[in-house]
C-alpha positions in Angstrom: -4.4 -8.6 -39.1 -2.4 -9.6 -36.1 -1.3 -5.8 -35.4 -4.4 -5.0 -35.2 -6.0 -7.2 -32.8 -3.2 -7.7 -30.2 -1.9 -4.4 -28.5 2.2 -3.4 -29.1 4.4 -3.8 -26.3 4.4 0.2 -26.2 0.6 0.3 -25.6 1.4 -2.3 -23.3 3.5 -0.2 -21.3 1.7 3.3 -22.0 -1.5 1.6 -20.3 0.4 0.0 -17.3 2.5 3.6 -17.0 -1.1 5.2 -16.7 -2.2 2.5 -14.3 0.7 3.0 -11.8 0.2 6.8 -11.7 -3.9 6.2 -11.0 -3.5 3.9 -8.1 -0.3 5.4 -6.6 -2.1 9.3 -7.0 -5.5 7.9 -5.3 -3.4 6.5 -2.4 -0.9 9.6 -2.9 -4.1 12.1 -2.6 -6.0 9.6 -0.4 -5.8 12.0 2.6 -7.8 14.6 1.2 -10.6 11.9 1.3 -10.1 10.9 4.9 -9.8 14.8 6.0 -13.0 15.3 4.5 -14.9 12.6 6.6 -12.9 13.7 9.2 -15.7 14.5 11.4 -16.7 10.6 11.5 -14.4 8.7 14.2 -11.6 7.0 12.3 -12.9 3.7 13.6 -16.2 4.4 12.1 -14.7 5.2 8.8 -12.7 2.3 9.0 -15.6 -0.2 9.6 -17.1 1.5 6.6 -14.2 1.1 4.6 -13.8 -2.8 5.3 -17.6 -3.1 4.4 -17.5 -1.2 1.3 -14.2 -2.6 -0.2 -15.6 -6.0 0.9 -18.9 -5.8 -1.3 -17.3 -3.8 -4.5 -14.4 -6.5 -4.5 -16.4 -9.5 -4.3 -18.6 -8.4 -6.5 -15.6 -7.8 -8.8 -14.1 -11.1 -8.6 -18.1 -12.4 -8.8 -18.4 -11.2 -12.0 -14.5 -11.8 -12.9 -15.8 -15.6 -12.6 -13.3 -15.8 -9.6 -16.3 -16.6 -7.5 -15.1 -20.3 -6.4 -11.9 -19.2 -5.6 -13.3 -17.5 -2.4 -14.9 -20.6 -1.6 -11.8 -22.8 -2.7 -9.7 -20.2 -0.3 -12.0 -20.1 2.3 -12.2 -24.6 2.1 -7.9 -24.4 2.1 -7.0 -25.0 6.1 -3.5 -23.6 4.9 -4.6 -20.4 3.6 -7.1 -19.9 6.9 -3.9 -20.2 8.7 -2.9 -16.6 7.5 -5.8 -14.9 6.7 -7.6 -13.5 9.9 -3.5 -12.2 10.9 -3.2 -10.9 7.4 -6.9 -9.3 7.8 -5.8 -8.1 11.4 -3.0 -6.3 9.7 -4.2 -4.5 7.4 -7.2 -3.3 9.6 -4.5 -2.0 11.7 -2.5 -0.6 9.0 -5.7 1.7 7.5 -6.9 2.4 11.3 -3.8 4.2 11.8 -3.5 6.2 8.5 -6.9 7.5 9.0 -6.2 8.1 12.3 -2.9 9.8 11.6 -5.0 11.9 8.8 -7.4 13.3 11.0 -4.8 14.0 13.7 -2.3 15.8 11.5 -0.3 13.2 11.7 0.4 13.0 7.4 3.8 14.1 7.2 4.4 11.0 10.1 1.8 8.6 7.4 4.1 9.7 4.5 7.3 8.6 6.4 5.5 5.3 7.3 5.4 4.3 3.7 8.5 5.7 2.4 10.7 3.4 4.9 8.0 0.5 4.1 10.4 -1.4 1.1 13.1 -0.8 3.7 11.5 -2.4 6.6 10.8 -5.1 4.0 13.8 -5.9 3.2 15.0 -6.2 6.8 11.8 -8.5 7.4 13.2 -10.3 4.4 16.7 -11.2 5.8 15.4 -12.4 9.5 12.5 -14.3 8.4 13.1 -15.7 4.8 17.0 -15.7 5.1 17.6 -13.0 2.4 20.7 -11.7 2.1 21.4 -7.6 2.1 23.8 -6.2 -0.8 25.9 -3.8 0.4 23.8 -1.2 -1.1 21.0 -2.3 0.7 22.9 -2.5 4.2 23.7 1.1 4.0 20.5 2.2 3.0 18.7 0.5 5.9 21.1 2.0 7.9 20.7 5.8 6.8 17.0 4.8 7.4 17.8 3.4 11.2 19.5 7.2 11.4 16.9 9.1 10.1 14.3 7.6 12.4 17.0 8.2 15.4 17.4 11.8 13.9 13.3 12.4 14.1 13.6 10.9 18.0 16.4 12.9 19.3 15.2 15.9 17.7 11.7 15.9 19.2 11.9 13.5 21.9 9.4 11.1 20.8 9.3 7.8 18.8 7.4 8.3 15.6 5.3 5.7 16.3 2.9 6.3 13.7 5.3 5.9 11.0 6.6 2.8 12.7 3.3 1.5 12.9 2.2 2.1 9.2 5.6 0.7 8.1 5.7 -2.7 10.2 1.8 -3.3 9.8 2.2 -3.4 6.0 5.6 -5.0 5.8 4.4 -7.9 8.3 1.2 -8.0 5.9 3.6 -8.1 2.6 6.1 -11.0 4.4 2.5 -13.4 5.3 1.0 -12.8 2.1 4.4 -13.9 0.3 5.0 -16.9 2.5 1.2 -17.8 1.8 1.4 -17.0 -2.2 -2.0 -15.1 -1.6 -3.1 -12.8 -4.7 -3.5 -9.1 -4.2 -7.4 -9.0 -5.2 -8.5 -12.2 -4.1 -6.4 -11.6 -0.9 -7.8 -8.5 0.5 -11.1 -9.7 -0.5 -11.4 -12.7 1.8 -9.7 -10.0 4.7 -12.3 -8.0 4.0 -15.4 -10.7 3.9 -13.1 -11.9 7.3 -13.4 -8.9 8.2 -16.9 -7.2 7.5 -19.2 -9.0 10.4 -16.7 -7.4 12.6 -17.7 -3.9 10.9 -21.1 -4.1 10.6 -21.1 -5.0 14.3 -19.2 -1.8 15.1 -22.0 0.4 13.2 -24.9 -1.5 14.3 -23.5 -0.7 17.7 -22.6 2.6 17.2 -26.2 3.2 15.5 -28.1 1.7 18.4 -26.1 4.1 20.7 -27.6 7.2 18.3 -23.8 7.9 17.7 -23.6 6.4 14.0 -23.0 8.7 11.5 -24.4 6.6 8.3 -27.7 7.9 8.0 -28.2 10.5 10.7 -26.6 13.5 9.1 -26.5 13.9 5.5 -27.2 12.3 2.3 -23.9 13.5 1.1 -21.9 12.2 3.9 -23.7 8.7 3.2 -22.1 8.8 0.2 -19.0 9.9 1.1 -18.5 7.1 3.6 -19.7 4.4 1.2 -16.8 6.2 -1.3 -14.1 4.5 1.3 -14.6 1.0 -0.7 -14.2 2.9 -3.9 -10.7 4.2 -3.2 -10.1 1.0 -1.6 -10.9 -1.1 -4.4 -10.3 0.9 -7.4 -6.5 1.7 -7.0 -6.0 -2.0 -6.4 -7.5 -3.0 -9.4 -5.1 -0.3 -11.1 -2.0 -1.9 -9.6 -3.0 -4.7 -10.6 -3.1 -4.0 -14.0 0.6 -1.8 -14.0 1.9 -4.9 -12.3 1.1 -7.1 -15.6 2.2 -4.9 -17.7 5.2 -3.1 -16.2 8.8 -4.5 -14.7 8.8 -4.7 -11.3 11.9 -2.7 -11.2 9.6 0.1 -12.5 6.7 -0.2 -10.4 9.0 -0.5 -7.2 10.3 3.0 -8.6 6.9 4.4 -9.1 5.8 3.2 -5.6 7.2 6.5 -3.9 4.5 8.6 -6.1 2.3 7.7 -3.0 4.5 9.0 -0.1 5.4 12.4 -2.1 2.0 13.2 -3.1 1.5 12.4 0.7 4.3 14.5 1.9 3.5 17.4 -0.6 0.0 17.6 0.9 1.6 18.2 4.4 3.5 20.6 4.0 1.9 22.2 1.7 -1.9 22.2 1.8 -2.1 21.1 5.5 0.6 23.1 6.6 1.7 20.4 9.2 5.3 22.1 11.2 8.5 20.5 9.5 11.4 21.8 11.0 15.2 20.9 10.7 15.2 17.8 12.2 12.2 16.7 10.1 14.1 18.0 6.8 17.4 15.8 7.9 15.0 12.6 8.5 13.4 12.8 5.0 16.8 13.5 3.7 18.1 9.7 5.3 15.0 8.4 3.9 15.1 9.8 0.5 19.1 9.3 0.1 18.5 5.6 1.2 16.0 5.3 -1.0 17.9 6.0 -3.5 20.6 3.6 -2.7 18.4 0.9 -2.5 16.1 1.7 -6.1 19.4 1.8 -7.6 20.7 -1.8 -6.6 17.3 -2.8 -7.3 17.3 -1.2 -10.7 20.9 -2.6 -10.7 19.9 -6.2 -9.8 17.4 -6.5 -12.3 19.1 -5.8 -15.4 22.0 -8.0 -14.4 19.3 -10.6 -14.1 18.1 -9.8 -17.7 21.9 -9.9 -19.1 22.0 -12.8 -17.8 19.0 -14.7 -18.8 19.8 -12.9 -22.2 23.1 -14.8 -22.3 21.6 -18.1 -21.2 19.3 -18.2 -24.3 21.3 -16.6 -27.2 20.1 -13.2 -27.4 22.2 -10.9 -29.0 22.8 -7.8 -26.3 24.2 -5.6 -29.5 20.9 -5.5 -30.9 17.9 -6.5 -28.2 16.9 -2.8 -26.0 
């Protein structure tokens, strides 16, 4: 009777495997979206994003019965401490991926997020005290040379990438600090957030330059779509992230940044020369490194705790 009401811990992980690939393929394939709506001014889509995200997620935690929580947050003067920098980060962080999408800028977008968990950990050591494995020293280190690589070679600071990769990382350090939740979070950024947006597209409507309603029906919908893939990969992650080790979702993470990558090179056919091929090749050999001591650190930490209560490692997987 109880096997039949309460799910295995396969299921378990079979649903929160399924999870992790839906939320990190929408945000892997996410620049299809934002090449399609490419005609609309990134800032534009970006105001239309915030709003739409902002009414599908409260309406999610509305009917979730997390209601009060938004007033409870939005009551807290310790959480209204970070939120409108938290908000102001992520705004940045999406107005530059769209940007860098309908620039041809996705190969730089896909860097961004592939150093992110290494500009993380560095944000971890100067600001929470952390300290670096060896491991994780060297890989932030082949990371430091492949960005060096990418600015010798073509004379320019990848700033996008920086940008992407520092905006989220600073976002990920506040939210930690401040124990905000991942839903709850982004909602009240994006309630913060929305008068902001709807000020943009009143403006840009009373200038006659709004897209929303001047051009197509179908672009209406396409631009309302933003919250969608906003909202519904989060809820996803959400659900991999109860269900899942964190070692293996931190593994799965870098879905995102292929798919990303893939698209590129491949579909968009954005240049990637030698000097592009030895970057990524930093990146991805650092990355490696560090999933490896993270991979590493976490089953030590399982022995461990194993050890501490009894559990006999000759037998337990």
């Amino acid at each position: 009777m109880t096997g039949s009401k309460t799910r295995s811990a396969p299921d378990e992980a079979a649903t929160g495997v399924l999870a992790a690939l839906g939320a990190f393929g929408i945000w892997g394939l996410a620049p299809l979206y934002y090449k399609a709506v490419a005609a609309v001014p990134a800032p534009e889509v970006l105001a239309h994003r915030v709003f739409w995200a902002m009414v599908l997620l409260c309406l999610a935690l509305a009917l979730g019965g997390r209601g009060h929580q938004i007033r409870q947050e939005l009551r807290d003067p310790q959480r209204l401490r970070f939120y409108p920098v938290t908000a102001a980060l992520v705004s940045v962080n999406w107005l530059t991926f769209i940007w860098a999408i309908q620039n041809d800028r996705v190969l730089e977008a896909s860097l961004g997020y592939y150093i992110n968990p290494l500009v993380s950990v560095v944000l971890g050591v100067v600001f929470l005290s952390e300290r670096l494995s060896m491991p994780q020293l060297v890989a932030v280190i082949l990371a430091a040379l492949g960005v060096i690589n990418l600015v010798v070679g073509y004379g320019s600071l990848p700033w996008v990438s920086l940008t992407l990769a520092a905006s989220f990382g600073c976002y990920g350090l506040l939210r930690k600090r401040a124990g905000i939740g991942a839903a709850l979070g982004l909602g009240i950024e994006t309630l913060l957030l929305a008068p902001v947006a709807l000020g943009f597209l009143a403006y840009r409507a009373a200038q006659g330059a709004g897209a929303f309603g001047r051009v197509s029906f179908t672009l209406d919908l396409a631009l309302m779509f933003a919250g969608v893939i906003t909202a519904v990969p989060l809820v996803l992650f959400l659900q991999a992230a109860r269900r899942l080790r964190l070692s293996t979702v931190g593994l799965m993470q870098y879905l995102a940044p292929t798919l990303q990558f893939l698209l590129a090179v491949v579909v968009f056919r954005e240049p990637f020369g030698a000097a592009h091929l030895l970057t990524f090749v930093c990146i991805w050999a650092a990355l490696a490194l560090y999933s490896y001591d993270t991979v590493s650190a976490h089953r030590a930490a399982v022995r461990q705790r194993r050890r501490g209560t009894g559990v006999d490692l000759r037998t337990t997987k």
